[in-house]
N, C-alpha and C positions, 0 to 999 in steps of 0.2 A: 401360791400367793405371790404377789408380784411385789418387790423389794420397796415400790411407793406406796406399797398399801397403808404403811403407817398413819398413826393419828397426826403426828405431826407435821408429813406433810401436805396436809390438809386443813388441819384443824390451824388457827392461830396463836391458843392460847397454849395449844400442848407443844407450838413449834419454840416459845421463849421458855417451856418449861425444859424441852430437849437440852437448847443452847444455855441454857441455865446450868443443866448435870455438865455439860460440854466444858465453861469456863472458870463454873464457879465450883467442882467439889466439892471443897469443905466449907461452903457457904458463901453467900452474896457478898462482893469487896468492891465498897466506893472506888469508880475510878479517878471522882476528884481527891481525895485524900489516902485513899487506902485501909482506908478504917474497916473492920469486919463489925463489928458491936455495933448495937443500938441501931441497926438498918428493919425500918419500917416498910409494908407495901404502905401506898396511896390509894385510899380510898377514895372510891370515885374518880380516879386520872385513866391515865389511856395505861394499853394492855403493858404489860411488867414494868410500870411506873415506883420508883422506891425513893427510901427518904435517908437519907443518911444521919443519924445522932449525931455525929461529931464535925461535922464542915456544915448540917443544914442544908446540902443542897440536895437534889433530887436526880436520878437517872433512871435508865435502865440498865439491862446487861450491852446493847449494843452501844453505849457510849465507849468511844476511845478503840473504834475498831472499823474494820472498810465496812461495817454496814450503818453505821451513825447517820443519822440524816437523812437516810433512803426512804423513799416515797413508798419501796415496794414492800409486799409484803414478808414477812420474817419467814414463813412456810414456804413463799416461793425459792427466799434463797437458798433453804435445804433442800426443797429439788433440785436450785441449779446447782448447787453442790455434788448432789450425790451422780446426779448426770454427767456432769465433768468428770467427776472421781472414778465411774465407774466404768468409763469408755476409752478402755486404751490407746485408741487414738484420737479421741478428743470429741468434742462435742462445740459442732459449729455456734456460731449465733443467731444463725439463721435455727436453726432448730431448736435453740432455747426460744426464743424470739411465736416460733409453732405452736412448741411444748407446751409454756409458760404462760401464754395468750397475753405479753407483753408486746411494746413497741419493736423494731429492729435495734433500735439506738439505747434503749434498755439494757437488753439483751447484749450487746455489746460491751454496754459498761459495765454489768454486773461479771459478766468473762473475768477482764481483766481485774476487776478485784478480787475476784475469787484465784486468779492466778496467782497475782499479787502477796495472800494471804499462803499460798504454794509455797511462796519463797524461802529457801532455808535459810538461806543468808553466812551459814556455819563456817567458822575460820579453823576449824580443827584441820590437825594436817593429815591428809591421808595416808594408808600404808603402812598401818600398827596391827599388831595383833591382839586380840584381849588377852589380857592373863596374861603376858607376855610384854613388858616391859625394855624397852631397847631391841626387841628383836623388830625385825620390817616383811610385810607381805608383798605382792603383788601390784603393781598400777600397771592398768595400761592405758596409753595414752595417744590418741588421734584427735586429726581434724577434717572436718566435713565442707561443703558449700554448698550452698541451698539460694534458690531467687535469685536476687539482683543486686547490685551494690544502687544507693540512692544517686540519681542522675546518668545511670547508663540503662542506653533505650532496649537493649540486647545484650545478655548473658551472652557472650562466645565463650571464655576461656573460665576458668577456675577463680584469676585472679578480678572478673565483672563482679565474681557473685560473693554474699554476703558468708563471713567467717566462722565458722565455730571451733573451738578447741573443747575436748569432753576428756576428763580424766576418770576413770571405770575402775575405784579399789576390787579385786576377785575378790579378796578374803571376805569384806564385809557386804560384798554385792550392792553396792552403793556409787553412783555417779556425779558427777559435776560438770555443769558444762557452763562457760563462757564464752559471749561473743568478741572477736579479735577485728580490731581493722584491720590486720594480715599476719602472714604468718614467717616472717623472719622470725631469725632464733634470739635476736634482740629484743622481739617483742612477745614471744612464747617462753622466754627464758624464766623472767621472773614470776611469770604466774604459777608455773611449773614447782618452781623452787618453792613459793611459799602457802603451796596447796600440800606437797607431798612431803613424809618426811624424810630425812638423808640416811637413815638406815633401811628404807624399800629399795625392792627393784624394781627397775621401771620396764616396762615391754613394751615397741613402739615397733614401726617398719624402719623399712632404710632411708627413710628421710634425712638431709645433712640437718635439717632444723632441729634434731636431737640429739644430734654426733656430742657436741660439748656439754650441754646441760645435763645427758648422759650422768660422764665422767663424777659430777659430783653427788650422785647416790652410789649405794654399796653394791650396786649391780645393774648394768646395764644390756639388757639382749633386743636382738632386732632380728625382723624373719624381711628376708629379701623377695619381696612382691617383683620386681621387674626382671626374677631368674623363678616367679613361679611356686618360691616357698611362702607360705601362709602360716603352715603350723610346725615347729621342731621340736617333738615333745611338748613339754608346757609352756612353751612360746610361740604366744599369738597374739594379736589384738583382735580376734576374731567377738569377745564378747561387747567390746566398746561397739566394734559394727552392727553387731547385732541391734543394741540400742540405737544405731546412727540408721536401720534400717526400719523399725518403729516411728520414730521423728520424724521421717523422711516421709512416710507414708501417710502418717498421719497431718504434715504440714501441706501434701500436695492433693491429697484425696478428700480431707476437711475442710481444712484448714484455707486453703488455693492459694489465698495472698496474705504477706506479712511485710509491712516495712522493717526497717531495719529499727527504728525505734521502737519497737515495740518486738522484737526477735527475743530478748531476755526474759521478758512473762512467759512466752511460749516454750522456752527452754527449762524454765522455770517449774512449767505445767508437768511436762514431760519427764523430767529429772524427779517432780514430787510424785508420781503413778510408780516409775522403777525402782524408788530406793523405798516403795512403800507398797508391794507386790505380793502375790498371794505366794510365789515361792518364797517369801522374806516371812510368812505367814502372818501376812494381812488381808483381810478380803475387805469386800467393798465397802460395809457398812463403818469398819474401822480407821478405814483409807478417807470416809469423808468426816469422821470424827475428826481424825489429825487435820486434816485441812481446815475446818471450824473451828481448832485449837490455834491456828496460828491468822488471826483474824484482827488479836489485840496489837496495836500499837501501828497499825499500818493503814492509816488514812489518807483516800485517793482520790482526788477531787475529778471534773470528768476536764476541766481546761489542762490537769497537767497531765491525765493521760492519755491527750490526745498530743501531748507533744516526749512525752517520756517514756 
């Protein structure tokens, strides 16, 4: 049976009953006020129309989230959901756009919200262990480049093209990646510092842009790529590439073209599939759950994100 076989998405009224179990658990909560009591449906209003007891005003579940306001329908966006979620390297918009039997420009902006809704945002610092308090694991940390930087007509050198830095905890098999205008260790320093925490070790190459910022965690190893060492023992950044070799493929085989304003949703995308993977024991259905959980409080209009 094929994973869209569901009622919901197809059906409309079973798709705000899903997104229903999805945000509301323990029951329907005003998101003008926050009130759980006294919430009414509407009878006779449009489909999961509800009435709040205590503020009097009325919503649904999709108010105060990227799908508020959208013309489309509530089924569609748990296809393109589970679409995005379930295709490791991503899911054009041209083929939601197919899929979906929406417009291209549709399909486009529903991407990025759903990216968007991707986003972890998390300031926790990497490089802890559970159960283990003050002790430090693993980070490894590289940078990639990909496309073009905005205004140059041709990519020759590394320094044309557009920056990424990806920090990859082993212990918890979880990555983060951020876009950099470059990669001095003045400008990789502090991101470094205030992602990871100072009791991990960090595992990087022989890059000088790590030589110092190194120094201030409790371990620092480097495998020398330009004498041919990759792996010594349990020093590698072989698993961060591995991530960087998924992104890659997926940004140049789907994906083809990305500005650089909009390089962070895709990062975004990618970074939400890895740290939410069926060796992490997630599989599909629960990977577009989590991505439908993080929906509220991130409204995306389509003028800012065609410039954000």
């Amino acid at each position: 049976m094929s994973a869209l076989s569901a009622p919901f998405f197809h059906d409309e009224a079973a798709a705000f009953g899903k997104l229903e179990s999805v945000l509301w658990a323990d029951g329907p909560v005003c998101p003008h006020c926050g009130g759980m009591g006294r919430i009414t449906a509407v009878k006779g209003g449009r489909m999961g129309l509800r009435r709040c007891g205590d503020c009097k005003k009325q919503f649904t579940v999709t108010v105060g989230t990227v799908f508020e306001s959208s013309h489309v329908k509530l089924h569609l966006w748990l296809q393109a959901a589970h679409l995005m979620c379930s295709s490791k390297k991503g899911f054009s918009a041209h083929q939601l756009h197919r899929t979906l039997g929406v417009t291209y420009k549709t399909a486009w902006f529903m991407a990025h919200r759903l990216r968007e809704a991707m986003r972890d945002g998390s300031l926790a610092p990497m490089g802890g262990i559970d159960g283990m308090p003050g002790a430090g694991g693993i980070v490894e940390a590289d940078e990639t480049f990909i496309g073009r930087e905005p205004g140059v007509p041709k990519a020759r050198a590394y320094h044309h093209k557009m920056k990424v830095l990806s920090l990859l905890d082993r212990d918890a098999g979880k990555v983060r990646s951020v876009v950099v205008d470059d990669i001095k260790p003045e400008t990789l320093r502090p991101i470094i510092e205030a992602n990871i925490l100072k009791e991990a070790s960090l595992f990087t190459d022989e890059s000088s842009i790590y030589t110092k910022v190194g120094t201030t965690f409790a371990d620092h190893q480097m495998t020398t790529h330009s004498a041919k060492e990759y792996v010594r023992g349990i020093v590698h950044t072989n698993t961060v590439e591995g991530y960087f070799s998924v992104f890659k493929r997926g940004m140049k085989g789907v994906y083809q073209h990305c500005g650089k304003q909009h390089l962070h949703r895709y990062l975004a995308e990618f970074d939400f599939r890895y740290n939410n993977r069926v060796k992490l024991g997630v599989n599909d259905v629960e990977r577009a759950d989590r991505a439908l959980q993080g929906i509220v409080g991130k409204r995306l209009t389509y003028v800012a994100s065609r410039s954000a």
